[in-house]
N, C-alpha and C positions, 0 to 999 in steps of 0.2 A: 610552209611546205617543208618537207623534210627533202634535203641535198645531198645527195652522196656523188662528188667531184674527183674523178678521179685519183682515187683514193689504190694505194697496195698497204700491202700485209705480208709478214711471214713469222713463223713460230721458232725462236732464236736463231739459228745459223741456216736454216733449212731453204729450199727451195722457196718462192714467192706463192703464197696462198691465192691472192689478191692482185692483179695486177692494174692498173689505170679501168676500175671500175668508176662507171656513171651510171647513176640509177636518182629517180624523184618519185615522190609518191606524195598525192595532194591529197588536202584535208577531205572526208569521206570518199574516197577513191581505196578502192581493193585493187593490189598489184600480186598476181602472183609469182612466187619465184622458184624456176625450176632449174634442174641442174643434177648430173651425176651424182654420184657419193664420192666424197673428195671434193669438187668441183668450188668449195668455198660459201655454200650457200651459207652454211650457219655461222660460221665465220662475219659474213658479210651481215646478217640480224644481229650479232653481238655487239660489231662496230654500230650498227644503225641506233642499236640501244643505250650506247654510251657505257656496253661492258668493257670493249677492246678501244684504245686508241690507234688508229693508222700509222704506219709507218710514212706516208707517205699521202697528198693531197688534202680533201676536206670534209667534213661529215658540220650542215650544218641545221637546226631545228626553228623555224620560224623565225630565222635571224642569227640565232644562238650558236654562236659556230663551237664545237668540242674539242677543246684542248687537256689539258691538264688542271687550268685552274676550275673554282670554285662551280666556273658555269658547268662542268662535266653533271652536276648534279641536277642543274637544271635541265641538260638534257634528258637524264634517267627519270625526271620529273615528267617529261613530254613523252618519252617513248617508252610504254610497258613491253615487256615481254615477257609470253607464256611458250613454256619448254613443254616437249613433246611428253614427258613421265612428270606430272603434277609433283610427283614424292620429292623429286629432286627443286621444289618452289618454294612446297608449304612446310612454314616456320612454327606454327603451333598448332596447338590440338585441337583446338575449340574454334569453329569455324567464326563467330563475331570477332575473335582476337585476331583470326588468321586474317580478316578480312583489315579488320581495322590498325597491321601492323604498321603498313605503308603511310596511310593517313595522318597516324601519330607521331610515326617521324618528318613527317611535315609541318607539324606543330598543329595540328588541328587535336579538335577538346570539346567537349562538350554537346551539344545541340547539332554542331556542324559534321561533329564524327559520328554521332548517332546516324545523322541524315544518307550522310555518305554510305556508313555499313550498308543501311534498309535500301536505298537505290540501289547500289550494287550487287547484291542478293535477288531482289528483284529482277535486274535488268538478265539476269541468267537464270531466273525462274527456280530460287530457291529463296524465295523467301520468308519460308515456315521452318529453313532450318538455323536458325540464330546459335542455338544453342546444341548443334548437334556436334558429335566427336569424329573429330575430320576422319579418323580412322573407321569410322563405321561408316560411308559414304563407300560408294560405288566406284569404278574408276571413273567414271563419266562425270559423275557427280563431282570428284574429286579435282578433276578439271574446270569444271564449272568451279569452282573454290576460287582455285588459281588464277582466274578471270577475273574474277570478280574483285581479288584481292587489287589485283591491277587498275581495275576498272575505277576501283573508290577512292586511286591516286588524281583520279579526272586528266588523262594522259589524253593528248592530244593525236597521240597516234599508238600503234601497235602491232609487234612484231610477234608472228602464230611461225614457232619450227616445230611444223609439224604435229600441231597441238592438238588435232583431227582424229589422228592415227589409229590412238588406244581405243577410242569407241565404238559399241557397237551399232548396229545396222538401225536401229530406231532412234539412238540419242544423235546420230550423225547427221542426217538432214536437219532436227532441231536446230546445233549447233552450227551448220550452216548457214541455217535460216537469221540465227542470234546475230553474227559475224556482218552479214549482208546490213541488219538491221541497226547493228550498233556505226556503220559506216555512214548510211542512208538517213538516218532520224540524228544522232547525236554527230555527226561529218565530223568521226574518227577516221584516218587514215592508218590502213591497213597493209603491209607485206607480209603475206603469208606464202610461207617458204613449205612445199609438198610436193609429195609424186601423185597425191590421187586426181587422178581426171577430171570427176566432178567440183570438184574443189577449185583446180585450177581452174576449167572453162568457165563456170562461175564469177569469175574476176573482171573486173574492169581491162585491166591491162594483165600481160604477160609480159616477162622477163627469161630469158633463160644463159644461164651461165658456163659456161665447159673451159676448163682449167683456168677457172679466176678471172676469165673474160666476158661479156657480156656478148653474147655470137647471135642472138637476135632479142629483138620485141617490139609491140605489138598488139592489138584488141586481139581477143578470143576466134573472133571471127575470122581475122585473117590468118592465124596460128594455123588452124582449120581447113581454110579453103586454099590459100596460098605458101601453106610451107609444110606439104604433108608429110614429107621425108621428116623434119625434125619434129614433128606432130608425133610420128609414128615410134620415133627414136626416144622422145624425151617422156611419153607417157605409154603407160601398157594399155591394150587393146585388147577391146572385146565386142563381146553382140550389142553393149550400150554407148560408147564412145562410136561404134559402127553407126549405128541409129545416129546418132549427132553428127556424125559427117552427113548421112543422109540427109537431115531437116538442114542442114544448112550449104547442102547443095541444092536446094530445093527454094532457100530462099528467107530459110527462121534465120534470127537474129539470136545469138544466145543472151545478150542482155535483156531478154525478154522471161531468162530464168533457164536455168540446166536441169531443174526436177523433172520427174519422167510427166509428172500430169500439167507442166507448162507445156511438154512438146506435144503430147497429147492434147490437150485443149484446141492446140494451135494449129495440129495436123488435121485435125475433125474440122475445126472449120474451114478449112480448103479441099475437104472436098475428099472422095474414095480415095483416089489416085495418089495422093501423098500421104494419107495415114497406110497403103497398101506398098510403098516405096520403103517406108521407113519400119514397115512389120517385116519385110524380105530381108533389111538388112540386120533386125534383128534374129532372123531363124539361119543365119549365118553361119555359126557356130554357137546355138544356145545351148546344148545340152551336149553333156560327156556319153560317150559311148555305153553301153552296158557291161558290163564283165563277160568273156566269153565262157567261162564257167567259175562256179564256187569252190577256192582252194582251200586246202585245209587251215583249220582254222589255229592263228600261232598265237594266240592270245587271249584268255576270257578272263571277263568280271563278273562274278555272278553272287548277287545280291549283295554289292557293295554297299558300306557305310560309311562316312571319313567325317571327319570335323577337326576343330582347333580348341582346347580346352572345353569348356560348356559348349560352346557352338557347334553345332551338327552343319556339313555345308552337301553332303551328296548322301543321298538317303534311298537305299536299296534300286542301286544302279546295276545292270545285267548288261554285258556290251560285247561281242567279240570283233577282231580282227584277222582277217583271213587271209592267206600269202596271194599276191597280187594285187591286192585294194588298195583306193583310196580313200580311206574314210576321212569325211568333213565333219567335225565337230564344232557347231558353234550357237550359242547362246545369250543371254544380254549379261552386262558387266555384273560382277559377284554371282554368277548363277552354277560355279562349281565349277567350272571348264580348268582352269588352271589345275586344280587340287586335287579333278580325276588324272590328268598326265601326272600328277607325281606318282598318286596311286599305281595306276598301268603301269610306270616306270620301274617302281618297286621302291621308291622311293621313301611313301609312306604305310603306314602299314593301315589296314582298312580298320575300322571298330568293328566290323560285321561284316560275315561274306566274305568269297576269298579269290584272289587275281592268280591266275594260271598261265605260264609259259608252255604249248605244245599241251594244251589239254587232249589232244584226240591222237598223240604220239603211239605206235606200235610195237615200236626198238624201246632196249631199255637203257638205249645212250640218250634217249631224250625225251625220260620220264617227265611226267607234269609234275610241275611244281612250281613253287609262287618265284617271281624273277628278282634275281640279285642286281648291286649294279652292276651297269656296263652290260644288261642280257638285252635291256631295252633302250635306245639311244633316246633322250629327252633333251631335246631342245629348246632353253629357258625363254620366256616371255619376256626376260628381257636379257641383251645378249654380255653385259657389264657383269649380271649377276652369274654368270657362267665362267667366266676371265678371272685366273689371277696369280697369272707366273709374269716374268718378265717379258717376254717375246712370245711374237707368233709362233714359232719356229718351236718351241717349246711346248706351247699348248697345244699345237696338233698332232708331237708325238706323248703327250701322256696319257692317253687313253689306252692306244697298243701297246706301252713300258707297262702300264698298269694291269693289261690283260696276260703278261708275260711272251709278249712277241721281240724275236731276237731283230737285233736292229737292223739288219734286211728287209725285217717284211715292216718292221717300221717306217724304214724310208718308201716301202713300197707302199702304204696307208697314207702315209700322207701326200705324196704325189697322187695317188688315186682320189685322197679328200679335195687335194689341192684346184686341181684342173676345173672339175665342172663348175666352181666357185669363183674363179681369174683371181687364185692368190697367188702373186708370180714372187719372184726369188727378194727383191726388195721388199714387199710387205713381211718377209719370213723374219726379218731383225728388227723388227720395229715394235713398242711398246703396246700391247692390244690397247691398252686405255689415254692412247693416244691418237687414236683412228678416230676415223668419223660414226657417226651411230650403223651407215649400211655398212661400212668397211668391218667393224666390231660384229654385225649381226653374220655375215659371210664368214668371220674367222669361226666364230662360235656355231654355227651352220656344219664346216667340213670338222670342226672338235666332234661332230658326232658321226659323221659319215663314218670319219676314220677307225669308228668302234667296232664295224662290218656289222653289224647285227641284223637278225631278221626282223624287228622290230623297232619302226624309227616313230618317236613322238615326235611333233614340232609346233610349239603353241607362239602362233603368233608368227612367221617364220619372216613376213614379208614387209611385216612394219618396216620403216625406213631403207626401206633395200628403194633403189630406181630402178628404172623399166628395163637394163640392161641383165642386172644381177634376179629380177624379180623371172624373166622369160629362161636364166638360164635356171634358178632354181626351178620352176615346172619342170622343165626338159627333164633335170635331176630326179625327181620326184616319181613322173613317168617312166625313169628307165629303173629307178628303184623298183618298183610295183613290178613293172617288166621282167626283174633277177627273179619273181618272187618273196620279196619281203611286202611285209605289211608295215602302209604307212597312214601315221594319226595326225591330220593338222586342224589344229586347233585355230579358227582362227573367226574375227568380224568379220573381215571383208567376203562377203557372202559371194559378191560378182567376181572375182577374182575365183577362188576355187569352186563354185558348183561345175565349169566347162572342165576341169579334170575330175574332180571325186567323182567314184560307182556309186559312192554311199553315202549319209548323211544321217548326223545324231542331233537332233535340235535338244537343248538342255535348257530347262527351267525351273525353278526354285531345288534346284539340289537331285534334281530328277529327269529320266529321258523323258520327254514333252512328244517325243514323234523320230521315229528311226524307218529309214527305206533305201532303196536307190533314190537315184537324182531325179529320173524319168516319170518314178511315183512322189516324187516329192510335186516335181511342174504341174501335175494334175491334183494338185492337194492345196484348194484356194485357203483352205481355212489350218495349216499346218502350222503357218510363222505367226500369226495370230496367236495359237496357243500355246506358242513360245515366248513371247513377248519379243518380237523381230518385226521388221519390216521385209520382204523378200527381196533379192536382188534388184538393181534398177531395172535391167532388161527385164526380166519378170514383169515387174510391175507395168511398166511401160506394153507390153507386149497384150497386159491384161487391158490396161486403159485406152487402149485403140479401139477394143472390142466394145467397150462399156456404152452404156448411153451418158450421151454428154453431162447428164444431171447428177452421174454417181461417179463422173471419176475421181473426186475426193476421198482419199482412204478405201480404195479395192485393192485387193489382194493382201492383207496385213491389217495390224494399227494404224491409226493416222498419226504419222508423225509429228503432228502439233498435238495431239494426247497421248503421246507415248506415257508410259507410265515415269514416273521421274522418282518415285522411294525408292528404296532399296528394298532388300530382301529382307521378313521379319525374320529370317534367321543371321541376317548381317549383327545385328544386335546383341552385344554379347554383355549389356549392365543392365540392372534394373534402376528402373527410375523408382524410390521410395521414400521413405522419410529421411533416412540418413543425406541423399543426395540433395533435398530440400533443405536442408540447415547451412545455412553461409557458413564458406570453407574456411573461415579468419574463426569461430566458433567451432568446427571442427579440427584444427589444429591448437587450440589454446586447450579445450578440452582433453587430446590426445597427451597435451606434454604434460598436465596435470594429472590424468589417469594415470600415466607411466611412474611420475611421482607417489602418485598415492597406492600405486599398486607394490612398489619396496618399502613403502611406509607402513602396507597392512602388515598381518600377523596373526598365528589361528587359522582354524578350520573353518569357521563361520565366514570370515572377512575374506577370507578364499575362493572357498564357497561362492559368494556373493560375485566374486568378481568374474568367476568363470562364468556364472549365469548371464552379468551383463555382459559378455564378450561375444558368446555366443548368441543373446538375443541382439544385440549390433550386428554383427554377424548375419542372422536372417534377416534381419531389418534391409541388408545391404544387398539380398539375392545370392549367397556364399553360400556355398552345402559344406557336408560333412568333409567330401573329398577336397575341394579346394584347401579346408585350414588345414587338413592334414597335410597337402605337397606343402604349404607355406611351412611349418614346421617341420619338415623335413631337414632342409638347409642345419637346422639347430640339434638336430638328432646326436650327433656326433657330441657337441658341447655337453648336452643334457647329459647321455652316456659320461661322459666324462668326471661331472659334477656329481651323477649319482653314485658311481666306485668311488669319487675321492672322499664322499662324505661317509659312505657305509661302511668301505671297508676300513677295519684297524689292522695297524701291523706290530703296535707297540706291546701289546699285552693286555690293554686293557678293555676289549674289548664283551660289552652285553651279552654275546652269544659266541662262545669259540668254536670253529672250524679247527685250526690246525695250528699246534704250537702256537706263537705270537700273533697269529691270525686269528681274523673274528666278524663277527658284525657289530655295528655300534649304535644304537636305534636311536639315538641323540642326531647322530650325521642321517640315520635315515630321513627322521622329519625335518632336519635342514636340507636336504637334498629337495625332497618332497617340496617344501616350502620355494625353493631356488626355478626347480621347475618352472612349477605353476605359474612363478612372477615371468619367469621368458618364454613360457606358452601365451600368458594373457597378454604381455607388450606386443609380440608378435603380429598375433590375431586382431589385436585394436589399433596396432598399425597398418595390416592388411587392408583392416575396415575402411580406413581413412585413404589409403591408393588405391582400392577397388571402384571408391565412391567420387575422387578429388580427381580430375584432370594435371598434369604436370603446370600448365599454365596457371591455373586457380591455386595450386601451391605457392607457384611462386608471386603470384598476385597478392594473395593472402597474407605473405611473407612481407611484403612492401607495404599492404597497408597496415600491416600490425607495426611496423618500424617505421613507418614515416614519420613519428616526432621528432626522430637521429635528425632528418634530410634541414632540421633549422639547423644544428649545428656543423653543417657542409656535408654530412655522409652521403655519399652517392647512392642513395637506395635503389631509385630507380634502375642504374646499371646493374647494382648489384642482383635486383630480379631477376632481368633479364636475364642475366649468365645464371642463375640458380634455372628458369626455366629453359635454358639451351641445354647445360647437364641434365638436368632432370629427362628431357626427351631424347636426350644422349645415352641416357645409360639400356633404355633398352635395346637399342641399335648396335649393344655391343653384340648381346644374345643374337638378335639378327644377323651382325654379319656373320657370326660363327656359325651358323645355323645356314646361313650363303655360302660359305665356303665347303662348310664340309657337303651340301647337297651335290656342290659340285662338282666336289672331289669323286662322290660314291656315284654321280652320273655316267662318271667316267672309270668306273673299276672298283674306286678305293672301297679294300673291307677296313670300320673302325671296328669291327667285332671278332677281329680272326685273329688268330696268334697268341703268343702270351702275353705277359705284363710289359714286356720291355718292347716287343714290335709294336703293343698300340700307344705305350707312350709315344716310339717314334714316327706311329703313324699322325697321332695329334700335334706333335713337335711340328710337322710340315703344313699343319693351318694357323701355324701363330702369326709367322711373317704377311702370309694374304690380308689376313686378320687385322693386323694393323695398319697396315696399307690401306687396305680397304677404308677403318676408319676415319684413315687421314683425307680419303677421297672424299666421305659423304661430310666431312668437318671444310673441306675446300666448297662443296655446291652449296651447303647449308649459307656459309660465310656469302659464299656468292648471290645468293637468293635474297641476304638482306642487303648487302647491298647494292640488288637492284631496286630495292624498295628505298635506300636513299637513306638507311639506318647511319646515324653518325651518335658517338658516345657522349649524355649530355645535351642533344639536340630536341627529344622527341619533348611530345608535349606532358603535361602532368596526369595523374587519373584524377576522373572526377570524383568530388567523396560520394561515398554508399556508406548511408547510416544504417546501422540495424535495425530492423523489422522486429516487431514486435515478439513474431515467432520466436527468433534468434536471441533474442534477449534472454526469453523464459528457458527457454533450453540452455543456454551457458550458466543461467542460475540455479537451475535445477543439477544442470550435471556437476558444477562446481560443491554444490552442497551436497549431492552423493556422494562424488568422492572424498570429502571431509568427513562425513558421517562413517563410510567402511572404513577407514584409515586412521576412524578415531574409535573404531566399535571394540576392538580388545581393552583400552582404557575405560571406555563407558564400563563396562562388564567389572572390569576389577575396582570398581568404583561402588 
């Protein structure tokens, strides 16, 4: 049994986090744990997991009580835990590594690791993806990773903060489903720490926590029947938790299952009168009012296209937003929702098609025209990635400094962001990235109120907010629409906004799937179907009252035990080909001998040649023409460089005169030429090999081509490891700069306005974020392994992989190629 005795906490000098907590959770028993923001929930799963030690009482795991020594390890061996944003978990890129990183450093190898992977892949219904690239995965999917990685530690128990949250309306029951079943068949013990309802009622027991204290628990049932006042406090309220009070006024048990076709099964068999109790208290408040007229419209996108490099992800999207609305925008994970708010934002710029602020404007103060930042408030999807000054007090006035409001109406923007939000005067000095995740999502919530804008995005807005902050942002939202602005929420949780939005955009594969009111949406049984969605529970539920009892499996939507579980074929952004088929230990022995042999050629011919093979590796690899051109782009500059220094003469002696001692020199031309070509073709045959090589098979690759060193004591093994922690580190630099300055320009900043010397010092103020920021994702990275139990030295050996016969032919073959060009100008003068 997992013991948590009386246990406090606090974060250096500060108030008590944690004060004389008692909490148990038995072996396949789901507890869940509810609680404010602040309130210590997650605090309390980091101790449960053996990330924090107590200040204060006992944390103990089947005996194994957590202190400092060696057993703290065996606790993290006992208790997994899966964090609410998978990115902040997964350690490598290749979902069998990511899976198998945990297990290795437990010393497991061979037949037993294999075992582990394939079960745990399995048990979260991915087990056709072994070899897939964690980044090509869904967000859902992506969590499933993270599970899984956990899972194949064989943890005795399991701490979920929040782990629910990011997915959407058809993977969420799944993973419900998974959760219940991983407790019940394998008696994993489960705390899973949430605000969503269903989740919670779901649970064995309840816990609920308010400033560090445990103020009640409790089965489901009683939560429910006997303690409505905190019922009604601790979880947000709708036509579907409505329904559940009914059925269990009535006499359901909720351990008999909280999905809408358990209470429907269960109501139908008792009879009219109770499925007609529990449909009333569905039509409670099911559906948002209509718009009382259509205002002008402050926003269009018409015939959008957007993508990321080769990848196309919204593909001729048309959308307006009209002053008073609320439009609902929401879709399944990877289906372009994020990527249209930048768009609208003005953030991104569309491939095709064009996004209009005030398209139907009169005056010509407020001609149409595509929106800069700061014209559209965008609310990031996650609220870390929007944060990065030192204090709140600071971030929610740089929007209006940025807009040029003098600091009057500045203080007067932020007391107006501040209020409908509860950020009172001691949150204003305090670290944003020292808040709790709802505390962090409310600062970055009023960072955009404060922009005043008539158009507010908010993707995602209510993830980790509790039922206090979640009712006051409706209200907000409401009285926004009320000023007339237009507001976009982008969000999963379907039951939660259909009772406010007028509108609704369902989005699938990069495309609107179905756009209406809310009122034509409830009469549209087959709408979230062609979304790939499941519709709201009450929906659903509302429908399967009506059903005959033999169909209420999967009415009104997907059935969420076939929900679709790929990703989008446009998530895809490599080709699988030959090049990707050659073991990566033969694609880097190859690459450093081509690099070799390409300063070793000479001539036109041996040049020639080498362009050809660079370029057909090149297609081999699914690379166009534009791609190797931006990769040599970077090199433009050197190349220019190389080719003046070699052409031009200044001494005199130059082949062709220009002017006085000036000239051209055609000797330095064909050494130029020659210089080129060698750092266009390394380039390009390097690209080949990182378009094709995941970061981890590099540095796999790496270890086993130097494993002979590891008899002479070299630590190869570490030394991988920290080649593939940089290698996935370097592009996260691009990333965070590409975070910071989004959301610098969210909020006003122009990087394109001024001269030379403003935008340098415009970019001079994302350096400091910038690094911070990396120090931040180098702090959760570091923490991600070890809670997998990573220690330097410990993990197990790799099994050997001998060469396939393929692999052989082709490192003989390209090895004698490159011998062959690099010996072809002596062949010829022979």
């Amino acid at each position: 049994m997992l013991k948590i005795n009386n246990i406090s906490f606090s974060y250096g000098g500060d108030e008590p986090v944690l004060t004389g907590v008692r909490l148990s959770v038995a072996p396949g028993e789901v507890v869940a744990l509810l609680g404010g923001n602040g309130s210590g929930k997650s605090t309390l799963g980091r101790i449960a997991s053996g990330a924090l030690l107590p200040a204060g009482g006992e944390v103990s795991v089947d005996g194994v009580v957590l202190d400092e020594s060696s057993r703290r390890d065996e606790v993290r061996r006992r208790v997994g835990m899966v964090v609410q944003n998978p990115q902040d978990q997964i350690v490598s890129t290749v979902v069998a590594d990511e899976v198998a990183f945990g297990p290795r450093n437990l010393g497991c190898a061979g037949r037993e690791l294999d075992a582990r992977v394939r079960g745990a892949l399995e048990a979260v219904g991915l087990s056709d993806a072994v070899d897939r690239d964690v980044n090509e995965l869904s967000g859902g999917e992506q969590q499933r990773i993270a599970l899984a990685g956990v899972l194949a530690m064989e943890p005795s128990y399991l701490v979920l903060d929040e782990a629910l949250s990011m997915v959407d309306s058809a993977e969420r029951p799944q993973l419900r489903s998974l959760v219940r079943a991983l407790a019940r068949e394998r008696h994993i013990g489960v705390l899973a720490i949430t605000h969503e309802p269903v989740e919670a009622l779901g649970a064995d027991r309840i816990v609920v926590l308010e400033a560090g204290l445990v103020a009640w628990e409790g089965t489901p049932d009683s939560f429910v029947r006997d303690a409505r006042h905190l019922f009604a406090q601790a979880l947000i309220q709708g036509p579907y938790t409505a329904a559940l009070m009914a059925a269990v006024d009535a006499g359901y048990r909720l351990s008999c299952g909280v999905e809408p076709a358990d209470i429907a099964r269960w109501a139908q068999s008792k009879g009219e009168g109770t499925a007609e109790a529990i449909a009333a208290a569905l039509r409670g408040d099911a559906r948002a009012p209509e718009p009382q007229g259509a205002g002008a419209v402050l926003l269009e996108a018409k015939g959008v296209s957007a993508g990321y490099e080769k990848r196309n992800v919204l593909h001729d999207v048309s959308l307006t937003v009209r002053a008073g609305e609320v439009l609902l925008v929401a879709g399944p994970s990877g289906s372009g929702k994020s990527t249209l708010a930048t768009v609208l934002a003005g953030l991104k710029e569309p491939r095709a098609g064009e996004v209009l602020l005030h398209p139907q404007a009169e005056d010509t103060a407020a001609d149409p025209r595509s929106p800069e930042p700061g014209d559209v408030a965008l609310a990031f999807q996650h609220p870390e990635s929007q944060l990065f000054l030192e204090s709140v007090g600071e971030e929610l006035a740089f929007g209006p400094r940025q807009l040029g409001c003098d600091e009057a109406e500045v203080a007067l923007r932020v007391a107006n962001a501040r209020e409908p939000l509860a950020i009172d005067d001691e949150m204003l000095g305090r670290d944003p990235f020292m808040l709790s995740g709802g505390q962090a999502r409310r600062v970055a919530l009023a960072c955009m109120v404060s922009l005043d804008a008539s158009v507010l995005v908010l993707d995602e807005p209510t993830s980790g907010l509790d039922a206090p902050a979640r009712r006051r942002l409706h209200a907000l939202v409401r009285k926004l629409a009320s000023e007339g602005r237009g507001v976009v929420v982008v969000s999963h949780d379907l039951e939660e906004w259909v009772g406010i939005a007028s509108r609704v955009a369902l989005v699938a594969d990069g495309g609107i799937a179905w756009e209406g009111t809310t009122l034509e949406l409830s009469d549209d049984a087959d709408a979230f179907a062609h979304a790939g969605l499941m519709p709201p529970e009450a929906w659903r539920l509302a429908r399967l009252l009506t059903a005959e009892e033999g169909r209420i499996k999967g009415v009104g939507g997907i059935d969420p035990h076939n929900a679709p579980s790929e990703p989008l074929e446009a998530l895809s952004g490599r080709h699988a080909g030959m090049v990707q088929a050659v073991d990566a230990r033969v694609r880097l022995v190859l690459l450093i001998a081509g690099i070799a042999g390409v300063f070793c050629s000479s001539g036109p011919l041996a040049l020639a040649l080498w362009c050809a093979v660079a370029c057909a590796l090149a297609h081999a690899a699914g690379m166009g023409a534009r791609r190797m051109l931006a990769a040599l782009r970077p090199a433009a500059v050197l190349m220019a460089f190389i080719i003046v220094a070699n052409l031009v003469s200044c001494d005199g002696t130059a082949d062709v005169a220009l002017a006085g001692a000036w000239g051209l020199n055609l000797a330095g031309a064909e050494r130029a030429v020659t210089a080129v070509v060698r750092i266009a073709v390394m380039l390009v045959l390097s690209l080949v090999v990182c378009a094709t090589t995941t970061p981890t098979a590099v540095a796999d690759a790496c270890v086993r081509l130097a494993s002979p060193l590891s008899r002479w004591g070299v630590p190869v093994d570490e030394a991988g490891m920290v080649l593939s922690l940089a290698l996935r580190f370097i592009p996260l630099v691009t990333d965070e700069v590409h975070r910071v300055e989004l959301a610098q320009r969210s909020r006003g900043v122009r990087f394109d306005a001024g001269g030379m010397v403003a935008r340098i010092r415009v970019w001079g103020s994302v350096l400091v974020p910038v690094m911070v920021g990396l120090f931040r994702r180098a702090d959760r990275i570091g923490a991600a392994m070890d809670a997998r139990c990573y220690h330097e030295g410990a993990r197990s050996a790799r099994d050997p992989l001998p060469f396939a016969l393929r692999d052989k032919a082709v490192l003989a073959a390209g090895l004698v190629l490159i011998i062959l060009m690099a010996a072809l100008p002596h062949l010829f003068q022979l």
